[in-house]
NUMIGU-671868 format. One line per field, with one value per residue (C-alpha): residue number from 1; x, y, z; residue in one letter. Coordinates in nm, 4 decimals. Last residue first. Layout:
! NUMIGU-671868
tortor: (NUM,...)
c1: (X,...)
c2: (Y,...)
c3: (Z,...)
torti: (a,...)
***
This chain:
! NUMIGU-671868
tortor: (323,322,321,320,319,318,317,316,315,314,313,312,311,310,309,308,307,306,305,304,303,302,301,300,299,298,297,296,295,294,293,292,291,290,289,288,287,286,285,284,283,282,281,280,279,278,277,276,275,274,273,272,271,270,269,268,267,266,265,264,263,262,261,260,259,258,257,256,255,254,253,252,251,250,249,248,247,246,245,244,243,242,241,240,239,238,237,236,235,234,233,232,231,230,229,228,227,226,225,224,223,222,221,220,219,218,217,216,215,214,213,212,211,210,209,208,207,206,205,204,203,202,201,200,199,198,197,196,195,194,193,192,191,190,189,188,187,186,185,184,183,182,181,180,179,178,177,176,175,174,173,172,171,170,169,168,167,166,165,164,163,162,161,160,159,158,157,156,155,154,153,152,151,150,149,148,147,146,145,144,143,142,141,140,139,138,137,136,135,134,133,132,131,130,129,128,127,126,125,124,123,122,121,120,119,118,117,116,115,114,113,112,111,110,109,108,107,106,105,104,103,102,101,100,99,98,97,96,95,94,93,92,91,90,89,88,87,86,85,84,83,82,81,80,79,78,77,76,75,74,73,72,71,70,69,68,67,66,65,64,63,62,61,60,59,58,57,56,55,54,53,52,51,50,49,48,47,46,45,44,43,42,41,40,39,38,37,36,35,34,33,32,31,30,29,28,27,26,25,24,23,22,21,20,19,18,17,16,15,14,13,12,11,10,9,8,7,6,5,4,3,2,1)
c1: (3.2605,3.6546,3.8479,4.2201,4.5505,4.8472,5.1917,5.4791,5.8290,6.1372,6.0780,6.1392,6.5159,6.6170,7.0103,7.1980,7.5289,7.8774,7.9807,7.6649,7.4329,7.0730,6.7846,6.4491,6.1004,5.8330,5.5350,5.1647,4.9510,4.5959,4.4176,4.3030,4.0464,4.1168,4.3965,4.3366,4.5791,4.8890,4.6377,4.4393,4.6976,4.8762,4.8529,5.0761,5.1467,5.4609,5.5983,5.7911,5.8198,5.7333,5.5657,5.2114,5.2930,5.4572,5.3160,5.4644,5.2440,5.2482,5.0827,5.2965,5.2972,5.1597,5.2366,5.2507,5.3866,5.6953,5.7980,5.6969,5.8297,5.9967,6.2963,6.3105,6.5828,6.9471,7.0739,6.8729,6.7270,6.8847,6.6515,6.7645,6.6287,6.3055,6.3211,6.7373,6.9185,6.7471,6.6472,6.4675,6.2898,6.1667,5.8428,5.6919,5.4799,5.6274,5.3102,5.1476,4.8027,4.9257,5.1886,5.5159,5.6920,5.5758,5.7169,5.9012,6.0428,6.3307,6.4576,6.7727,6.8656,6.8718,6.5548,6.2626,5.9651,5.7957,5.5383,5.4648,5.2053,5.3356,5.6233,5.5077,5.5547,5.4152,5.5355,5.8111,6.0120,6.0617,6.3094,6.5315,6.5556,6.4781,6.0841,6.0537,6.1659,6.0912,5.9003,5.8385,5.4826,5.5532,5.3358,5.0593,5.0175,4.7792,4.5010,4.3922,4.6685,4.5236,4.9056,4.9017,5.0480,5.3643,5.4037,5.6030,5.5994,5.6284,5.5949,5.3145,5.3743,5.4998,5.3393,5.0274,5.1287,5.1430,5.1568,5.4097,5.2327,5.3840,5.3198,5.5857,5.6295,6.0133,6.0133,5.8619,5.5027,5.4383,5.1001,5.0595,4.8977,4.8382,4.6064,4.6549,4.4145,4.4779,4.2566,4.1424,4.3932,4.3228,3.9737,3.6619,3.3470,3.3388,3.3055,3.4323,3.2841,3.5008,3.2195,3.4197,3.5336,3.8668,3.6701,3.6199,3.6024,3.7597,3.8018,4.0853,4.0862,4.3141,4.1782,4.1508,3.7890,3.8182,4.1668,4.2437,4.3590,4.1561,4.2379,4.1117,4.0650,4.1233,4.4562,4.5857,4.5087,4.6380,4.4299,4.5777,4.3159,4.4554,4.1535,3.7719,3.6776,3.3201,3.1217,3.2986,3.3220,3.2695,2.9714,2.7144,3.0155,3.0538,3.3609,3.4261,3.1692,3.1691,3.2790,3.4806,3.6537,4.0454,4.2309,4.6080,4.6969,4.6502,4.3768,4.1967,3.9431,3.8119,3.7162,3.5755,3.6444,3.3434,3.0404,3.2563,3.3910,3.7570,4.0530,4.1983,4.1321,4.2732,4.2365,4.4470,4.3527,4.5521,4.4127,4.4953,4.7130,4.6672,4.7338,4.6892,4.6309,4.6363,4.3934,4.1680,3.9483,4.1288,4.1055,3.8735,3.9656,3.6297,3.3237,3.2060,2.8751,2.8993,2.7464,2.7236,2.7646,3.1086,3.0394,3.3503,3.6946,3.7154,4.0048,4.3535,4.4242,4.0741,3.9411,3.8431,4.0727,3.9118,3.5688,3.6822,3.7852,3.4840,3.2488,3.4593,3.4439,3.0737,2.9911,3.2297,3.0482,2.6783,2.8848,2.9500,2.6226,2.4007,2.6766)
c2: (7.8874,7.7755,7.7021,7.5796,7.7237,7.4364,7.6001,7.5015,7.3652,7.4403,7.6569,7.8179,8.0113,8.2527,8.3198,8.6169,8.6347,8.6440,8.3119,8.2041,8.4500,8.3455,8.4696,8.3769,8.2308,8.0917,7.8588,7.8572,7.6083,7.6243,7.3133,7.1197,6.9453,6.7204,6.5797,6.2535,5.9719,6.1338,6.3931,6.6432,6.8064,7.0896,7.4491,7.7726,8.0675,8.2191,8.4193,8.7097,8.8439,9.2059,9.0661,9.1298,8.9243,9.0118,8.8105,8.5672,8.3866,7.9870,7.7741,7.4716,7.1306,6.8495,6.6587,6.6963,6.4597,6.6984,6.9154,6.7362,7.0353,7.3234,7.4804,7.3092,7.4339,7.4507,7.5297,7.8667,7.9553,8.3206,8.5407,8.7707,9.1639,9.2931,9.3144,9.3738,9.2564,8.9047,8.5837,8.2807,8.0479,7.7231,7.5571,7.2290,6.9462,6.6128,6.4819,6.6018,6.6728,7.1038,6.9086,7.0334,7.3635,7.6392,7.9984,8.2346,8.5310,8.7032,9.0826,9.1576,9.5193,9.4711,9.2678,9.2660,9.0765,8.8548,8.6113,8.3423,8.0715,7.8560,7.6841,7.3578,7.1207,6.8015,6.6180,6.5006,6.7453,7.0508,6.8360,6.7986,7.2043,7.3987,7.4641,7.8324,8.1531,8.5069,8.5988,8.9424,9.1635,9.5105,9.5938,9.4123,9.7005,9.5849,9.8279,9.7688,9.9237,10.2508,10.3506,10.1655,9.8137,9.6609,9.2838,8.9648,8.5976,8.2777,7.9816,7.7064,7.4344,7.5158,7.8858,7.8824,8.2094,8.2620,8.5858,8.8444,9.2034,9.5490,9.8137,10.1228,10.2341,10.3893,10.1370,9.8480,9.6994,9.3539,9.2103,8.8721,8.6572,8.2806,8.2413,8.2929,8.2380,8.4648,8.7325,8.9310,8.9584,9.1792,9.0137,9.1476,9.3078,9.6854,9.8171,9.4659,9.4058,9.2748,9.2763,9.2292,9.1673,9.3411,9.6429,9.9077,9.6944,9.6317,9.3513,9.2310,8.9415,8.7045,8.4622,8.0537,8.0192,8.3137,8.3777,8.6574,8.9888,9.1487,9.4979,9.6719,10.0567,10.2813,10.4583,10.1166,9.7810,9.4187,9.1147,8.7973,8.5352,8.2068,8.1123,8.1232,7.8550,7.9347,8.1888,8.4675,8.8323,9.0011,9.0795,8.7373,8.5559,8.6430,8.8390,8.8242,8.5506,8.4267,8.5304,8.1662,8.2403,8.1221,8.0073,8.0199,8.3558,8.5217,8.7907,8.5976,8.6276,8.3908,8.5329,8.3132,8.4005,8.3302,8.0407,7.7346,7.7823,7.6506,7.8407,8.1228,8.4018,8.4864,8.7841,8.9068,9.1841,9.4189,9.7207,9.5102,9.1828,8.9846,8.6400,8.4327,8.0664,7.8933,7.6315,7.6614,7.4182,7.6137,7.2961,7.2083,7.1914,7.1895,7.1378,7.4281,7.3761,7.6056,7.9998,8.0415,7.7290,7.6390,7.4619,7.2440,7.2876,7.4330,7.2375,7.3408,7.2731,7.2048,6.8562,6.8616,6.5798,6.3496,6.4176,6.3236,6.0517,5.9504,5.9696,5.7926,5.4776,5.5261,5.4895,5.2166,5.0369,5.0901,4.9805,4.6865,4.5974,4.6775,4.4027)
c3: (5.2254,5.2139,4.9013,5.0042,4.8339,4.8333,4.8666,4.6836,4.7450,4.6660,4.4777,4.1301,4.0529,3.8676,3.7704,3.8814,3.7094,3.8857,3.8006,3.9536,4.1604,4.2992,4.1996,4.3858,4.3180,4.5847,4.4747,4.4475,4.3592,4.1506,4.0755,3.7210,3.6966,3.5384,3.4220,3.6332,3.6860,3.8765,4.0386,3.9352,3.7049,3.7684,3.8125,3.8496,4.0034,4.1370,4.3702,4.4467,4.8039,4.8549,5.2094,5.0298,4.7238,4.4221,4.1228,3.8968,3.6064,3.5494,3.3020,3.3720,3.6172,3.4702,3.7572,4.0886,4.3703,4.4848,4.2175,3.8704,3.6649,3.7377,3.6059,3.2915,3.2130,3.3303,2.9942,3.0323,2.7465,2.5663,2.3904,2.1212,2.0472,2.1046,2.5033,2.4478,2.7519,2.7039,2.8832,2.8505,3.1382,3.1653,3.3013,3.2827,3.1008,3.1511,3.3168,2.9132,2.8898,2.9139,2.5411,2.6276,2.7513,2.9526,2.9883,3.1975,3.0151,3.2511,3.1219,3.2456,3.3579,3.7104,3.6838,3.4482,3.4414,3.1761,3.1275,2.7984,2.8657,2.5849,2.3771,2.1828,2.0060,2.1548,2.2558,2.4359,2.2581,2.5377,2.7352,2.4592,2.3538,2.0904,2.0245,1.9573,2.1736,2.0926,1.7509,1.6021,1.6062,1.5263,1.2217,1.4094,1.6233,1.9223,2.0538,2.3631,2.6665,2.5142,2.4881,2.1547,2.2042,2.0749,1.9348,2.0720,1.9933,2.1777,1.9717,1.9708,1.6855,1.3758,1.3547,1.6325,1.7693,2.1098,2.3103,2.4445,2.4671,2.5020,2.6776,2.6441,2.9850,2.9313,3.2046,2.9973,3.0392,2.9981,2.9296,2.8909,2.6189,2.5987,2.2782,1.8798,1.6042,1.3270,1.1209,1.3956,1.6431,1.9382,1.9315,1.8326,2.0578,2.0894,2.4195,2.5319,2.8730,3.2714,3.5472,3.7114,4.0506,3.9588,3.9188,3.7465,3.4411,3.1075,2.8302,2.6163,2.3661,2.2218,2.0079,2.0254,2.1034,2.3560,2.5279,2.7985,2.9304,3.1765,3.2219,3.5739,3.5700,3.8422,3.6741,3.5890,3.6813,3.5470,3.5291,3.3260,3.1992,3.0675,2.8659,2.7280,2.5630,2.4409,2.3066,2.1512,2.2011,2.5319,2.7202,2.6307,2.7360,3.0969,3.2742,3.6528,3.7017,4.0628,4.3906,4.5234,4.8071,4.8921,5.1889,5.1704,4.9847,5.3073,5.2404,4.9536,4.7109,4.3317,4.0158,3.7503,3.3621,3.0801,3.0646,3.0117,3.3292,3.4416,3.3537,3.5838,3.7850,4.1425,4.3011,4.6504,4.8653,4.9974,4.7351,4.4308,4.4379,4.1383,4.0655,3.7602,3.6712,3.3692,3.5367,3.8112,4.0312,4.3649,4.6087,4.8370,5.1964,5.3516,5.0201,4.7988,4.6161,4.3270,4.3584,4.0055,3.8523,3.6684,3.2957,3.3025,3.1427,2.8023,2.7073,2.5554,2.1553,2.0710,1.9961,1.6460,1.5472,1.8295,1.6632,1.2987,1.4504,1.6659,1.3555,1.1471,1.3645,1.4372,1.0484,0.9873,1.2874,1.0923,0.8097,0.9247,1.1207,0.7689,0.5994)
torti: (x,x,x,x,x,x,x,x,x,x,x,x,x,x,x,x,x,x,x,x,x,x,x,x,x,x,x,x,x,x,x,x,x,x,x,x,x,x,x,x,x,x,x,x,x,x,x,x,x,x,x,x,x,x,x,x,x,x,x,x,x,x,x,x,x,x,x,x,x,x,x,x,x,x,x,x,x,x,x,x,x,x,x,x,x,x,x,x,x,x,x,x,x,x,x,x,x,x,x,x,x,x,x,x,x,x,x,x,x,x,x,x,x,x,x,x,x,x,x,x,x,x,x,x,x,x,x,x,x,x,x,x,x,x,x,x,x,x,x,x,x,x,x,x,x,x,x,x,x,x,x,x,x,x,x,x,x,x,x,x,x,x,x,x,x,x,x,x,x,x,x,x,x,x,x,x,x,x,x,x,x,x,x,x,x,x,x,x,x,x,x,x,x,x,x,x,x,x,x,x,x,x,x,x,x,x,x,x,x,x,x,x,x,x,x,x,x,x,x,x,x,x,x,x,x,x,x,x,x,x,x,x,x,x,x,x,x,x,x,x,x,x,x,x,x,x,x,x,x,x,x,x,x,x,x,x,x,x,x,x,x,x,x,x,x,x,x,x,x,x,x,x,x,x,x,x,x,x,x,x,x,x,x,x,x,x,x,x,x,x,x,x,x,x,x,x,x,x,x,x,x,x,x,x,x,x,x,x,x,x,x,x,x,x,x,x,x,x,x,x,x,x,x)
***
């Protein structure tokens, strides 16, 4: 009888565990200067690019102690240079996600995702270190994660994020010209859930990014469970950036290119050449999640019944870690 419910004990333990998991993992505590071995790859998830005075940043997922940075000239071989932003100089302590870097006027925003918030933080540089004058999220009263910043030609900023709202959906809200402030008056929802290859499970529309084109705006995002092989990207376009987005029937643009899987999280970038790319990860390998590696791909439009459609690939690059 004392071994039963010694057992019934465990048992209950270890489910109410698995139903705390969080929605995306923390990844691994990172060490400050971590032992880097010959053609490592980048150890980052929800990766983003940015190109800033010719050289190239890259910041993902992966510490549990705040946002690593990582420098390139060639977008091929990569250098690890630490802590961009730290916990004990922003709000929250722990999983801190999907960081996306943009500059203006000399200073660097990092946006990103603390124990399922958004949050912003500044710096003069895009080394960091990134700080919260006043520590809160964007969002105070709702978890929410994924954000990107998207700035209009009128340049009205606005920002596309997730809501957690039967499943993950994509919504929209306006910033205040501070680039900080979000107007929650304003917030209205893009793209849901709504097409077969998005239900294997489970539901969920994520990692939102958008550019505009001739008039069209594109929103890339990510579709099915980040655990998930199936897990890819789609895109959904609009004339109107408040108005109705259109999927493309064609979708899921990529997913399982080559021998990846778990391919998603992606964010475009213009590189050096004034091609555009994109950035995503994918899982270790076809048995492992984890960690998670950084690849980079090519995108392109191409016309069909006189309208330009996007396209990913083929192929991707593989970016390298080097001492």
């Amino acid at each position: 009888m004392y071994m039963k419910t010694i057992l019934w004990y465990v048992v209950a333990l270890c489910s109410l565990l698995a139903a705390c998991r969080p929605n995306k993992p923390p990844g691994p505590a990172a060490a400050e200067k971590p032992a880097v071995t010959a053609n490592e790859l980048v150890p980052l998830a929800d990766p983003f690019i940015l190109l800033s005075g010719g050289t190239y940043y890259a910041y993902g997922t992966h510490s549990a102690e705040g946002i690593e940075v990582y420098r390139s000239d060639d977008l091929k071989t990569w250098r690890y240079q630490g802590l961009a932003l730290r916990k004990e100089d922003v709000w929250a302590d722990r999983w801190f996600w999907a960081p996306e870097v943009y500059e203006r006027n000399g200073t660097f925003y990092m946006y990103y995702s603390a124990d399922e918030h958004i949050c912003v933080a500044t710096s003069a540089s895009p080394l960091g270190p990134f700080r919260q004058a006043e520590k809160k999220p964007m969002l105070p009263g709702e978890k929410s994660i994924d954000h990107s910043l998207f700035v209009d030609t009128d340049g009205t900023p606005y920002l596309f994020f997730v809501r957690f709202t039967d499943g993950n959906n994509i919504w929209m809200a306006r910033l205040e010209p501070d680039w900080i402030t979000l107007r929650p008056e304003t917030m209205r929802p893009c793209i849901h859930v709504s097409q077969p290859w998005e239900e294997v499970w489970p539901r969920v529309n994520e990692a939102p990014f958008v550019i505009r084109r001739n008039g069209i705006y594109y929103l890339t995002y990510s579709a099915n469970s980040y655990e998930s092989p199936m897990y890819g990207v789609g895109c959904a376009t609009a004339t109107d950036l408040r108005g109705e987005w259109t999927k493309y029937d064609e979708n899921p643009l990529l997913q399982k290119p080559g021998d990846l899987v778990g391919v998603g999280h992606s964010a475009l970038f213009t590189d050096k050449a004034g091609r555009l790319r994109i950035v995503f990860h994918a899982h270790r390998d076809s048995t492992r999640i984890h960690p998670r590696a950084m690849y980079i791909g090519t995108v392109r439009f191409q016309n069909a019944a006189g309208t330009e459609r996007m396209r990913i690939g083929p192929g991707y690059e593989i970016p390298r870690l080097v001492k």
